[in-house]
PyMOL Python script that loads the backbone (N, CA, C, O; Angstrom):
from pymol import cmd

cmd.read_pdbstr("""\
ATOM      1  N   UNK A   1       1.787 -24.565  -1.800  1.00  0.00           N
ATOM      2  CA  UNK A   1       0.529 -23.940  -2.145  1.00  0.00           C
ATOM      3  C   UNK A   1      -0.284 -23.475  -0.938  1.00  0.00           C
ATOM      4  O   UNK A   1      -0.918 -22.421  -0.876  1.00  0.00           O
ATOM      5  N   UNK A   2      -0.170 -24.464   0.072  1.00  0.00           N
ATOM      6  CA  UNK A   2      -0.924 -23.586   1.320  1.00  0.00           C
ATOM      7  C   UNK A   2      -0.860 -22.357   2.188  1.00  0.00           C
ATOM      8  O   UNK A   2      -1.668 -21.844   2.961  1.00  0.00           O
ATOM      9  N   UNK A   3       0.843 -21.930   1.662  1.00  0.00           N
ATOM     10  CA  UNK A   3       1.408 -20.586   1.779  1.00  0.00           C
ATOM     11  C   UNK A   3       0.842 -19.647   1.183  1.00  0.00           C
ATOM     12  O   UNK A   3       0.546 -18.598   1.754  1.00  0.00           O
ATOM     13  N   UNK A   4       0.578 -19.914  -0.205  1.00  0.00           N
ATOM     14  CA  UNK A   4       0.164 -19.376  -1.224  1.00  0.00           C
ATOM     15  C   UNK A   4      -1.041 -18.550  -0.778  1.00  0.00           C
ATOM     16  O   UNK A   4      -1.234 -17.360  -0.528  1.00  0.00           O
ATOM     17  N   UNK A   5      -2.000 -20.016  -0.780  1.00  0.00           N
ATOM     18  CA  UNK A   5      -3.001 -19.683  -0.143  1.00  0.00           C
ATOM     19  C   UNK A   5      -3.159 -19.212   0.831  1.00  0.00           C
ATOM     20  O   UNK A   5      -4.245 -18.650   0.688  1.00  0.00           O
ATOM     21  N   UNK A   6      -2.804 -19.013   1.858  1.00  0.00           N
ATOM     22  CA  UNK A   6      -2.992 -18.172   3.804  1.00  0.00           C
ATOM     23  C   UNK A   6      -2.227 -16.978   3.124  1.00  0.00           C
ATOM     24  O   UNK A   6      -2.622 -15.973   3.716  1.00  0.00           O
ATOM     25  N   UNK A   7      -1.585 -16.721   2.445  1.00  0.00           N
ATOM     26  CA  UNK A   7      -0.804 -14.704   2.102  1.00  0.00           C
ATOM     27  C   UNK A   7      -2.101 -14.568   1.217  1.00  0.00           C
ATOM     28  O   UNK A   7      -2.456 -13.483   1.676  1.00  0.00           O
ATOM     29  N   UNK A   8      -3.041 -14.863   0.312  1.00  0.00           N
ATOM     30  CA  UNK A   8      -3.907 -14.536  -0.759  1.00  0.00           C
ATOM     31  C   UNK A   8      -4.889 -14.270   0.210  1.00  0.00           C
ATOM     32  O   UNK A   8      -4.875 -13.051   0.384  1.00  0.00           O
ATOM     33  N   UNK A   9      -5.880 -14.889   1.052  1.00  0.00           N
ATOM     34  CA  UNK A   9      -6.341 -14.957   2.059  1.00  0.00           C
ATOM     35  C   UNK A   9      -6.394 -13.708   2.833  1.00  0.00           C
ATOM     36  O   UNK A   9      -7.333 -12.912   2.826  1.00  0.00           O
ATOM     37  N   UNK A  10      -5.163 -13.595   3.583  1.00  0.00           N
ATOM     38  CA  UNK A  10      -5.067 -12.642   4.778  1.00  0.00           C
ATOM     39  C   UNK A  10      -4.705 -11.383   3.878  1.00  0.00           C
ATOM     40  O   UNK A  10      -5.201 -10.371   4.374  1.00  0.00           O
ATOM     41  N   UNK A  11      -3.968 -11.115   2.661  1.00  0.00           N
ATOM     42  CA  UNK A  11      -4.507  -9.777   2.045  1.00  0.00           C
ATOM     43  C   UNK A  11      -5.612  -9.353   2.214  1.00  0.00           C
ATOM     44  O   UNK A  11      -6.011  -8.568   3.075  1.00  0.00           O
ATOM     45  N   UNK A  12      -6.236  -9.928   1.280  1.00  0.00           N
ATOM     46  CA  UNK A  12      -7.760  -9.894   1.409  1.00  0.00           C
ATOM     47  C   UNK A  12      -8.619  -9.635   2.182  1.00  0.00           C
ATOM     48  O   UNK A  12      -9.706  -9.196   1.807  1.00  0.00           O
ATOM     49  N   UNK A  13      -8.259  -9.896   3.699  1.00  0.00           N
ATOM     50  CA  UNK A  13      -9.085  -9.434   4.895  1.00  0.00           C
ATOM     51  C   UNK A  13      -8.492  -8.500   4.901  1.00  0.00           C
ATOM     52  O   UNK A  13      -9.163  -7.498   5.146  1.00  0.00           O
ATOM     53  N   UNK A  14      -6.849  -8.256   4.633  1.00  0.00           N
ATOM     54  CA  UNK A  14      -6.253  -6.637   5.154  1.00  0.00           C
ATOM     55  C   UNK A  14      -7.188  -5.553   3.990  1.00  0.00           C
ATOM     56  O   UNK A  14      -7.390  -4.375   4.283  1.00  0.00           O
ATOM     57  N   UNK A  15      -7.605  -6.060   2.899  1.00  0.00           N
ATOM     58  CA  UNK A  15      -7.912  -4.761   2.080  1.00  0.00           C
ATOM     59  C   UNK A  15      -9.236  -4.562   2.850  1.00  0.00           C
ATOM     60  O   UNK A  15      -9.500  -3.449   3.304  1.00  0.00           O
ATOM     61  N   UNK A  16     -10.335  -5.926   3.060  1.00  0.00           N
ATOM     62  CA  UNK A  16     -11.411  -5.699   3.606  1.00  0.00           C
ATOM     63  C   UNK A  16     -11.273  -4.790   4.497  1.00  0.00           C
ATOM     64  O   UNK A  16     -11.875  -3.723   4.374  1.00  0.00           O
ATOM     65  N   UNK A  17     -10.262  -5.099   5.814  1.00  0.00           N
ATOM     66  CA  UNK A  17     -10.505  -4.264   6.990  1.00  0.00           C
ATOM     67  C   UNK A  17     -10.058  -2.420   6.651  1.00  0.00           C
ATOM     68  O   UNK A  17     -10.793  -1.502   7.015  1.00  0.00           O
ATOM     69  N   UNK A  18      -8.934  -2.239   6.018  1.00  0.00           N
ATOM     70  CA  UNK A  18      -9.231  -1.108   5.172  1.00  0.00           C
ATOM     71  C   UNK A  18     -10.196  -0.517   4.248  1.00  0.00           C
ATOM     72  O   UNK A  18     -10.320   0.706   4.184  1.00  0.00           O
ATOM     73  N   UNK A  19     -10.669  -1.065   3.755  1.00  0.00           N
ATOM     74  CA  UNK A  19     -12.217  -0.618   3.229  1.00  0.00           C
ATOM     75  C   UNK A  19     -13.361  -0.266   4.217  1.00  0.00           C
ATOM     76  O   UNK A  19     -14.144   0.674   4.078  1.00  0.00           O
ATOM     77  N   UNK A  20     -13.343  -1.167   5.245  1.00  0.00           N
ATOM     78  CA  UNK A  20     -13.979  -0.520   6.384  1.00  0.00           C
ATOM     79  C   UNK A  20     -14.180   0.362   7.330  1.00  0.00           C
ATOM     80  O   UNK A  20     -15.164   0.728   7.973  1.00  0.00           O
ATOM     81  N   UNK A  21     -13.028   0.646   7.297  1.00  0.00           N
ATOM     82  CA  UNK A  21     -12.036   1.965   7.939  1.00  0.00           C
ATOM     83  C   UNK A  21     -12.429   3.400   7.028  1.00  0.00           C
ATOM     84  O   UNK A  21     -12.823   4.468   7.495  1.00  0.00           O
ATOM     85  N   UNK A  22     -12.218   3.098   5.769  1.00  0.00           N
ATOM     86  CA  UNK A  22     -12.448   4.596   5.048  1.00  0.00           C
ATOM     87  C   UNK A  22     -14.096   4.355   4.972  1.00  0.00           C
ATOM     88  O   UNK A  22     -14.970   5.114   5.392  1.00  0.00           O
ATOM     89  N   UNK A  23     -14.187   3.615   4.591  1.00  0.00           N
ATOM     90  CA  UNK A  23     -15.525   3.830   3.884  1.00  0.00           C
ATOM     91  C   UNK A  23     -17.262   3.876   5.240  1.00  0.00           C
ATOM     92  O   UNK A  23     -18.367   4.415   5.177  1.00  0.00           O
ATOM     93  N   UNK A  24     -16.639   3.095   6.143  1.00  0.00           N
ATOM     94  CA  UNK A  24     -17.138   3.402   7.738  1.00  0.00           C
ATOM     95  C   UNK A  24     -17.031   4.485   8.654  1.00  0.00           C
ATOM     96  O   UNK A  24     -17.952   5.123   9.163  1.00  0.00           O
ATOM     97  N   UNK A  25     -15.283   4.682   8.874  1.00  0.00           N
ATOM     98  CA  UNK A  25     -15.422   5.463  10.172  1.00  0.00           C
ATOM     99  C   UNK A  25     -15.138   7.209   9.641  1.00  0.00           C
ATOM    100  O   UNK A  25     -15.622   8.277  10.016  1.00  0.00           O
ATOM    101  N   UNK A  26     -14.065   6.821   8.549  1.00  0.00           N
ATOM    102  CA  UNK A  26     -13.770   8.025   8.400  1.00  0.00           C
ATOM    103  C   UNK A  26     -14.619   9.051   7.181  1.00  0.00           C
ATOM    104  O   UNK A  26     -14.815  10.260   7.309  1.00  0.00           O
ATOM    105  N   UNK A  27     -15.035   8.199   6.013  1.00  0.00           N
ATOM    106  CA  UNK A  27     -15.295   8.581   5.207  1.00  0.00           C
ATOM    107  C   UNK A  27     -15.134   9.215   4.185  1.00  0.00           C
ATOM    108  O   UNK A  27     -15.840   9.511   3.221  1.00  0.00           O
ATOM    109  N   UNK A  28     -13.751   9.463   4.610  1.00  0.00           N
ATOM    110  CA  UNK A  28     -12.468   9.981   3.299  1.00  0.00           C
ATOM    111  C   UNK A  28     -11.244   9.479   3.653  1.00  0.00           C
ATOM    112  O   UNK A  28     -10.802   9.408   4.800  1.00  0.00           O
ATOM    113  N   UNK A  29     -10.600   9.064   2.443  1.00  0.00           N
ATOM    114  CA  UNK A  29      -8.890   8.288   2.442  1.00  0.00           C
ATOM    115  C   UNK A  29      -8.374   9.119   3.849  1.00  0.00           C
ATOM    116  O   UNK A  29      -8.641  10.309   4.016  1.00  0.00           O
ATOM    117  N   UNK A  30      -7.669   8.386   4.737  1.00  0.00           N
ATOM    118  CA  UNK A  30      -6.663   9.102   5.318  1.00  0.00           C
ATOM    119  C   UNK A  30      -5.567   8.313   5.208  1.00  0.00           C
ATOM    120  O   UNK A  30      -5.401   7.138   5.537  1.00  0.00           O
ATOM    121  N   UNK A  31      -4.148   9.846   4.228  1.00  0.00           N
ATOM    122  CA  UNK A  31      -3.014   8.996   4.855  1.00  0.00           C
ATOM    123  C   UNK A  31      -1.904   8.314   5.466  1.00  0.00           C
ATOM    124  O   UNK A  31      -0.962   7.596   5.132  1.00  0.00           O
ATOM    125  N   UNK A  32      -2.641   9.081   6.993  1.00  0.00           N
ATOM    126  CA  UNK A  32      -1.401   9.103   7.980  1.00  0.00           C
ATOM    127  C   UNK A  32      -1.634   7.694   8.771  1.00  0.00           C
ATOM    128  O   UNK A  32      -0.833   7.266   9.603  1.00  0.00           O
ATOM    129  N   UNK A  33      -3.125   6.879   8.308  1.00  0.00           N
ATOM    130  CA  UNK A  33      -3.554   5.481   8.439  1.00  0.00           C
ATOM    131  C   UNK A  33      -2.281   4.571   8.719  1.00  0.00           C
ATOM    132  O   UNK A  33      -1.726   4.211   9.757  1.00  0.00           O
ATOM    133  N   UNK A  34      -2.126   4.423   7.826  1.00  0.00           N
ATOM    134  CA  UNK A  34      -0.599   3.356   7.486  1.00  0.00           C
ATOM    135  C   UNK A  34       0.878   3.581   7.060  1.00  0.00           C
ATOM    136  O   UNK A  34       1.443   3.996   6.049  1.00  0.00           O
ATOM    137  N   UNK A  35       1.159   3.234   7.982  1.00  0.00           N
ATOM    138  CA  UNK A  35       2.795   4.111   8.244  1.00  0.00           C
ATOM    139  C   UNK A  35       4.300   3.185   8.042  1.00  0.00           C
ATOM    140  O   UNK A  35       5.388   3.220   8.619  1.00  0.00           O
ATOM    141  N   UNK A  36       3.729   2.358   6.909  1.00  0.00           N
ATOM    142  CA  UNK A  36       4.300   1.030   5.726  1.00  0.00           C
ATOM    143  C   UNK A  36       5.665   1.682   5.462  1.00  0.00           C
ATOM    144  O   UNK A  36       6.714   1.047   5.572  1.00  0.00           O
ATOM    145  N   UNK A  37       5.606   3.017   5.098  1.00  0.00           N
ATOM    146  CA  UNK A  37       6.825   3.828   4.603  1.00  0.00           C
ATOM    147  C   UNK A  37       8.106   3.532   5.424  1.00  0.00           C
ATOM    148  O   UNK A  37       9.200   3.426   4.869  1.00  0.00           O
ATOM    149  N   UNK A  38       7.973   3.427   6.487  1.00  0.00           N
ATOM    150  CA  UNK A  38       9.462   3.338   7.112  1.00  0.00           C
ATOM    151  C   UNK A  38      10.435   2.130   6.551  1.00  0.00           C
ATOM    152  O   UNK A  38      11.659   2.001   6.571  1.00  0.00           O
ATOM    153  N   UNK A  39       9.054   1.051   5.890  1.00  0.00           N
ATOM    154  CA  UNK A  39      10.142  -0.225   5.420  1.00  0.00           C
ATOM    155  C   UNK A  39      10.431  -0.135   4.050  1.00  0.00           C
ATOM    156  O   UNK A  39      10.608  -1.216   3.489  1.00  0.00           O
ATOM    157  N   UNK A  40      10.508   0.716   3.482  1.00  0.00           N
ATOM    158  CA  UNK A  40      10.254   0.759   1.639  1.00  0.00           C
ATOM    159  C   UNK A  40      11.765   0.254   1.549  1.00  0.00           C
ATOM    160  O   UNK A  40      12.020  -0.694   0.808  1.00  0.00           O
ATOM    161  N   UNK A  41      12.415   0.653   2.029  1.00  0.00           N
ATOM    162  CA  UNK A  41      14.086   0.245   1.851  1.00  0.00           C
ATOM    163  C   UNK A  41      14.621  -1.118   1.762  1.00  0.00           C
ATOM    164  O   UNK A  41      15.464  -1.614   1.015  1.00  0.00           O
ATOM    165  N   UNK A  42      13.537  -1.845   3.224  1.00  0.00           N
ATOM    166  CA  UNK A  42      14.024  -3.045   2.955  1.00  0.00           C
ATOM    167  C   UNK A  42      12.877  -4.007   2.474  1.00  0.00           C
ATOM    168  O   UNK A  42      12.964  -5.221   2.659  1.00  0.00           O
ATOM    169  N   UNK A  43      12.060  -3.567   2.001  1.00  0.00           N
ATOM    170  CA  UNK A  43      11.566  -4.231   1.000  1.00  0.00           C
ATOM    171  C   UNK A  43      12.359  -4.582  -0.394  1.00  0.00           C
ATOM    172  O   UNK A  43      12.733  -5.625  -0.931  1.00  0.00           O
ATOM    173  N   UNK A  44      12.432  -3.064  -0.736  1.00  0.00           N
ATOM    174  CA  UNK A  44      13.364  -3.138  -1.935  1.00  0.00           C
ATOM    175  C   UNK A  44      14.505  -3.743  -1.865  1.00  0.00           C
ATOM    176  O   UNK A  44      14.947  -4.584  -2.649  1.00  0.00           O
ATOM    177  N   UNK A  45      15.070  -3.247  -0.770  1.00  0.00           N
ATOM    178  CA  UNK A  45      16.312  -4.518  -0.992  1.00  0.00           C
ATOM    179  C   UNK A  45      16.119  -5.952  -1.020  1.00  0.00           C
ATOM    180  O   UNK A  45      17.010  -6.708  -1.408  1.00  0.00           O
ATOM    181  N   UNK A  46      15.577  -6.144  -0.830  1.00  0.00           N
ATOM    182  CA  UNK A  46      15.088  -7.738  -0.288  1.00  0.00           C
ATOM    183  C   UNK A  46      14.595  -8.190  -1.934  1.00  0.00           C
ATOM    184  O   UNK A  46      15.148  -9.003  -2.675  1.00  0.00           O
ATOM    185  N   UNK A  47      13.446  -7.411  -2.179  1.00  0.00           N
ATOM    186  CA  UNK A  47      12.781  -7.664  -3.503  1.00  0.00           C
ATOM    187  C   UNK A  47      13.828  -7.942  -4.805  1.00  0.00           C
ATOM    188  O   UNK A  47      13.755  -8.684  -5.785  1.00  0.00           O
ATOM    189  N   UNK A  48      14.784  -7.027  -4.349  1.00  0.00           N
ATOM    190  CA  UNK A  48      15.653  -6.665  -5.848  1.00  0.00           C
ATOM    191  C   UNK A  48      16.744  -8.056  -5.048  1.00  0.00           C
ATOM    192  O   UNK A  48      17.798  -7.822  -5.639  1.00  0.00           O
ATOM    193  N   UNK A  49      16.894  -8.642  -4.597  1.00  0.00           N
ATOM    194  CA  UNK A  49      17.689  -9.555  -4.200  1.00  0.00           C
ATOM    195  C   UNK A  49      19.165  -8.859  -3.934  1.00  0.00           C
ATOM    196  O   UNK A  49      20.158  -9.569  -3.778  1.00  0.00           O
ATOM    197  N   UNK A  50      19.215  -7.803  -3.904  1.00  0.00           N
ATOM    198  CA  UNK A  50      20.459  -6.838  -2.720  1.00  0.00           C
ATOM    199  C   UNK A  50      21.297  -6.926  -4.002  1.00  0.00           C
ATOM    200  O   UNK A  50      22.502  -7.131  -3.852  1.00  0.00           O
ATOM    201  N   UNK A  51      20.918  -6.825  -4.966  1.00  0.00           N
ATOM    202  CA  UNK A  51      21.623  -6.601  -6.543  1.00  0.00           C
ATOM    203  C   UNK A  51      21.081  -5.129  -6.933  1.00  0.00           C
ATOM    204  O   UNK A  51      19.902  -4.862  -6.699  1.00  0.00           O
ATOM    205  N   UNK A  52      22.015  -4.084  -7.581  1.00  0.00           N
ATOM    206  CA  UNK A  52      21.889  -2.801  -7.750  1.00  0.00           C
ATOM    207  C   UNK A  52      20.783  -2.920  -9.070  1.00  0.00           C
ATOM    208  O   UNK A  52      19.759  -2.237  -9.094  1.00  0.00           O
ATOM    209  N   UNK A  53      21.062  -3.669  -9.913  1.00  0.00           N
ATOM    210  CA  UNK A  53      19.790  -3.480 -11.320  1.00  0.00           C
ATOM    211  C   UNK A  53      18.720  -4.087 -10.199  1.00  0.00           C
ATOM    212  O   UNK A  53      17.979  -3.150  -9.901  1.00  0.00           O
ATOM    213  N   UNK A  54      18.362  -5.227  -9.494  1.00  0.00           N
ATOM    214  CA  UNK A  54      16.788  -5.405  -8.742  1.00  0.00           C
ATOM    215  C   UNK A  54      16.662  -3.970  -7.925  1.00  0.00           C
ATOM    216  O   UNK A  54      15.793  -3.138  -8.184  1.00  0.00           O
ATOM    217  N   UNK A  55      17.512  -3.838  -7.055  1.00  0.00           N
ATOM    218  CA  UNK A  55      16.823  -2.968  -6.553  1.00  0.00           C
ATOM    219  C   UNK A  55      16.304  -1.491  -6.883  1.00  0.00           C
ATOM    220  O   UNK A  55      15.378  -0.960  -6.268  1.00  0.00           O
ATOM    221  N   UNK A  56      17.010  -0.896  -7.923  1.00  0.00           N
ATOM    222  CA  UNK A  56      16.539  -0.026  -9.169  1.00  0.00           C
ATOM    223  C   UNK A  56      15.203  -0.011  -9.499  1.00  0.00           C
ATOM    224  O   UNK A  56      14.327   0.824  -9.275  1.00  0.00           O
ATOM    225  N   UNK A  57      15.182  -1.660 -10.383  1.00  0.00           N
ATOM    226  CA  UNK A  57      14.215  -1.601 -10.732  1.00  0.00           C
ATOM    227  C   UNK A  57      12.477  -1.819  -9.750  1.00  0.00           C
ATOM    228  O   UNK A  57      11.381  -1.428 -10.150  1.00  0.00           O
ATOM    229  N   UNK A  58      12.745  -2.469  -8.580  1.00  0.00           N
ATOM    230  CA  UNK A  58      11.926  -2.317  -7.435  1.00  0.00           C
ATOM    231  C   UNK A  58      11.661  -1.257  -6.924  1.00  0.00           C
ATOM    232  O   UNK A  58      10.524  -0.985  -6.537  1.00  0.00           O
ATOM    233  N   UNK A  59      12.555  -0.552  -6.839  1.00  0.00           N
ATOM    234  CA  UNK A  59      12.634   1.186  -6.251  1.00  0.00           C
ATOM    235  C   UNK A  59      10.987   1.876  -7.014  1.00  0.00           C
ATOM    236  O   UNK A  59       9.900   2.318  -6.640  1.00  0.00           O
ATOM    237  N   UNK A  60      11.792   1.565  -8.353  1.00  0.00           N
ATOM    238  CA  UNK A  60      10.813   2.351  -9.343  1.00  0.00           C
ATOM    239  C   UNK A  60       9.251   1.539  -8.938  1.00  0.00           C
ATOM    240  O   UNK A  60       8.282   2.199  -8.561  1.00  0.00           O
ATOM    241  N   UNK A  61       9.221   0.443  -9.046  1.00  0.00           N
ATOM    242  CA  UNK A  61       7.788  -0.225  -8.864  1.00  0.00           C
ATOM    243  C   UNK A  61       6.601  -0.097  -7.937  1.00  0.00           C
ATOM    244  O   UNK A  61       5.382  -0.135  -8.100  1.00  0.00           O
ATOM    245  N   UNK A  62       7.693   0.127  -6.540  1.00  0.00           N
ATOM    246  CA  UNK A  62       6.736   0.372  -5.036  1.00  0.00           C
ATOM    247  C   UNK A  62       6.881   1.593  -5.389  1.00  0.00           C
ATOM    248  O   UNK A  62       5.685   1.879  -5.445  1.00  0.00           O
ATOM    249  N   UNK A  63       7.496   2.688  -5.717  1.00  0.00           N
ATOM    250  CA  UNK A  63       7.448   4.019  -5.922  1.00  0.00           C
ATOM    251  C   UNK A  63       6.228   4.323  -6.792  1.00  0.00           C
ATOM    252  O   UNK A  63       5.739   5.334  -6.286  1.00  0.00           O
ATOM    253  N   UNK A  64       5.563   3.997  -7.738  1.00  0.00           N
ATOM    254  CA  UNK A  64       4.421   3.933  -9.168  1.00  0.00           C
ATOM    255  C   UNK A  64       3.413   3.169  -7.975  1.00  0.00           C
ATOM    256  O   UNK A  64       2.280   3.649  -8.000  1.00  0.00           O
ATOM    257  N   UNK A  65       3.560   2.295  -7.143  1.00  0.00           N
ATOM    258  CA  UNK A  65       2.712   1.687  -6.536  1.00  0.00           C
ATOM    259  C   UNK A  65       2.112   2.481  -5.230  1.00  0.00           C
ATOM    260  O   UNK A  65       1.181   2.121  -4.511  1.00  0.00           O
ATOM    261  N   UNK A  66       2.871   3.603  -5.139  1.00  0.00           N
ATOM    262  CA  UNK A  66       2.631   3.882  -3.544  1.00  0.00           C
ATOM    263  C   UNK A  66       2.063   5.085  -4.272  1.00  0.00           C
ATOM    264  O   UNK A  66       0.932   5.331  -3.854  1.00  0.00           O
ATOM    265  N   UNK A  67       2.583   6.150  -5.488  1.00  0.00           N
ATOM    266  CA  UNK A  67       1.911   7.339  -5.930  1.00  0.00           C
ATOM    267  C   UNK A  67       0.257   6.733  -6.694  1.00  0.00           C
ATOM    268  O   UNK A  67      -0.771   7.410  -6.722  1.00  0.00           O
ATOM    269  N   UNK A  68       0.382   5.581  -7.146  1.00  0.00           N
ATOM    270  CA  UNK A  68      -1.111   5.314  -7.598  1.00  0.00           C
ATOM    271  C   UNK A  68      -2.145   4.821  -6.473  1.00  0.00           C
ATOM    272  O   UNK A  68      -3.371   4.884  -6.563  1.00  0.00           O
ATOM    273  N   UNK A  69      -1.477   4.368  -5.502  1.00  0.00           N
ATOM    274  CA  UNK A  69      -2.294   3.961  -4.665  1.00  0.00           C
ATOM    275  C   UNK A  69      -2.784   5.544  -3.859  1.00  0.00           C
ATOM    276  O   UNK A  69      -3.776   5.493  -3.131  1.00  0.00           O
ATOM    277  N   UNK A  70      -2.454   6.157  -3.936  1.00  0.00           N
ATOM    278  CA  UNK A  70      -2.981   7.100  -3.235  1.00  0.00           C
ATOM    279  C   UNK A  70      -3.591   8.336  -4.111  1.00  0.00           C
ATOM    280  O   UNK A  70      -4.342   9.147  -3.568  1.00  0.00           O
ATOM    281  N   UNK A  71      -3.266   8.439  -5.381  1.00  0.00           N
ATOM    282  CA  UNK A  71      -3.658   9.365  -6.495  1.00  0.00           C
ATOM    283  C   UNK A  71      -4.814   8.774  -6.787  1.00  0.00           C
ATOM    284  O   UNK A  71      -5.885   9.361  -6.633  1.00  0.00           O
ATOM    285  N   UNK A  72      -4.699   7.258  -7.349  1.00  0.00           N
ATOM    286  CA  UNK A  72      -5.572   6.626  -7.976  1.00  0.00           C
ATOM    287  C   UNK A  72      -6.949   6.211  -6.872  1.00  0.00           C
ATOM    288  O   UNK A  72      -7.981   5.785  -7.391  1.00  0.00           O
ATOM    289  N   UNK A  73      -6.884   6.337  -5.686  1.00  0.00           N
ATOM    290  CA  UNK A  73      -8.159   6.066  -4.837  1.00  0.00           C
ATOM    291  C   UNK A  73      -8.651   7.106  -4.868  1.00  0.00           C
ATOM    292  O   UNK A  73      -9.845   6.901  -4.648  1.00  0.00           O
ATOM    293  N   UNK A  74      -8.447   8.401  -5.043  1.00  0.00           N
ATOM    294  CA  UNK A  74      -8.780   9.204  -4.867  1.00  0.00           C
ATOM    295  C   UNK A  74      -9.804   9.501  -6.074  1.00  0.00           C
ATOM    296  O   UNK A  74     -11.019   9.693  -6.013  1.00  0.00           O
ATOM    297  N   UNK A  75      -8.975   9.482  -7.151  1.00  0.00           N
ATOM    298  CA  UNK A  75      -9.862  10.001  -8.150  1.00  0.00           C
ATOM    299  C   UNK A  75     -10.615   8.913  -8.835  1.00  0.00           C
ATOM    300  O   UNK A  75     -11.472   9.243  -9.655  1.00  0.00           O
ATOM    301  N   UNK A  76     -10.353   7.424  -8.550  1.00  0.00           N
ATOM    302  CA  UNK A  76     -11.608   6.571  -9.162  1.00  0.00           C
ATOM    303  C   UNK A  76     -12.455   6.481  -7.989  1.00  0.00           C
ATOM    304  O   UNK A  76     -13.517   6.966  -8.379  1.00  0.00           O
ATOM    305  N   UNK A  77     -12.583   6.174  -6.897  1.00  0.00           N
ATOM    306  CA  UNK A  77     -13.383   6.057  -6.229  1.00  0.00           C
ATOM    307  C   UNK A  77     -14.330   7.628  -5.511  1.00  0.00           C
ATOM    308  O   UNK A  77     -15.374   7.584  -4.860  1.00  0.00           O
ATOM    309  N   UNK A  78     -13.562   8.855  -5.894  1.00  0.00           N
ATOM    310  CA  UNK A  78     -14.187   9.542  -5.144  1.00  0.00           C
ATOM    311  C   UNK A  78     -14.158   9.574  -4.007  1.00  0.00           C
ATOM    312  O   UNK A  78     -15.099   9.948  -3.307  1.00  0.00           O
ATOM    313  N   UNK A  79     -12.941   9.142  -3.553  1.00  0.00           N
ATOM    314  CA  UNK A  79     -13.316   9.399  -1.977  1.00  0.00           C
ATOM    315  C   UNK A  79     -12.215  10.743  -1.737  1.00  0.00           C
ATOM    316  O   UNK A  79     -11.205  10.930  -2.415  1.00  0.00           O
ATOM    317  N   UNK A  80     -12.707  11.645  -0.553  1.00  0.00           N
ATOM    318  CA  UNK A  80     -11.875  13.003  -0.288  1.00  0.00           C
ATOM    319  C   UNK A  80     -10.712  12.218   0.369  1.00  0.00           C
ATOM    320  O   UNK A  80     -10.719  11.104   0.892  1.00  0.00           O
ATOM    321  N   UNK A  81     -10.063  12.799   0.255  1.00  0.00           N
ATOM    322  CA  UNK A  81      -8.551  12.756   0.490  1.00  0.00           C
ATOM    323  C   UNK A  81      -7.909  13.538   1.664  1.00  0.00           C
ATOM    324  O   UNK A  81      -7.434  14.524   1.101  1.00  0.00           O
ATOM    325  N   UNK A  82      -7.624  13.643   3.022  1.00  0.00           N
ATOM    326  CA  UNK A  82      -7.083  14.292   4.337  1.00  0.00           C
ATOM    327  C   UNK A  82      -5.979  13.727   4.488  1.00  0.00           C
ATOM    328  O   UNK A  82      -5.723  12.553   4.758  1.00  0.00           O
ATOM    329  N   UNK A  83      -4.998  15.028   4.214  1.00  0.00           N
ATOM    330  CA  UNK A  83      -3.661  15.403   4.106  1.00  0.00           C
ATOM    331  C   UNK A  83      -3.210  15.236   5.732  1.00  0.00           C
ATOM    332  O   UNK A  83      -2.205  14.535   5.842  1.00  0.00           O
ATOM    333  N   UNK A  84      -3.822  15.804   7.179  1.00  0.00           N
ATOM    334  CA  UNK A  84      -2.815  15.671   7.753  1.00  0.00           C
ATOM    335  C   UNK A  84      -3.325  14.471   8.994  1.00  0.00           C
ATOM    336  O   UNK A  84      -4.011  13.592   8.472  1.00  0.00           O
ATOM    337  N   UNK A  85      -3.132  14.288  10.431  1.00  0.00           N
ATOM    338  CA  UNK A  85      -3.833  13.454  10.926  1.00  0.00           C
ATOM    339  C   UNK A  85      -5.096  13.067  11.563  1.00  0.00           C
ATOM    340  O   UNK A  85      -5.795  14.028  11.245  1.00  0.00           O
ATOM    341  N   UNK A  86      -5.756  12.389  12.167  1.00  0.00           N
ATOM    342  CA  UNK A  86      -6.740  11.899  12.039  1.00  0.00           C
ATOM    343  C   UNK A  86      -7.007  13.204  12.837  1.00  0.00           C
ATOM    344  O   UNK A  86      -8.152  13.491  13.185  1.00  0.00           O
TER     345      UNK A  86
END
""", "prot")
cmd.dss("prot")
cmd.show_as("cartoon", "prot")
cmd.util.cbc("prot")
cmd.orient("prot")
């Protein structure tokens, strides 16, 4: 549980310190910010336990997760959106 707790935790400051970032310096989403993408592969593999149905179905999940996270900030929060870099 104390694992549990220190990953619940240190999210939490990571979303904080991202919230601070858009909503402070820049004032619209940017998202050449975080450059997470290079590991999507081995996440998924890892996630799906290196089995072809997990990783399928993981594929699909961070894929819905990565188009809402960036569709969906946009249009509930209102914040503008900058396509290329800072």
């Amino acid at each position: 549980m104390p694992v549990l707790r220190a990953m619940l935790i240190s999210g939490a400051l990571a979303g904080l310190a991202g919230d601070v970032e858009v909503l402070s310096v820049h004032y619209q989403f940017v998202s050449s910010v975080s450059a997470v993408n290079d590991f999507d592969g081995l996440i998924v593999a890892f996630a799906g336990h290196i089995h072809p149905a997990g990783v399928l179905l993981f594929s699909f999940l961070i894929g819905g997760l990565r188009a809402g996270a960036i569709v969906g900030l946009q249009i509930r929060s209102s914040i503008l959106r900058k396509l290329g870099g800072r």
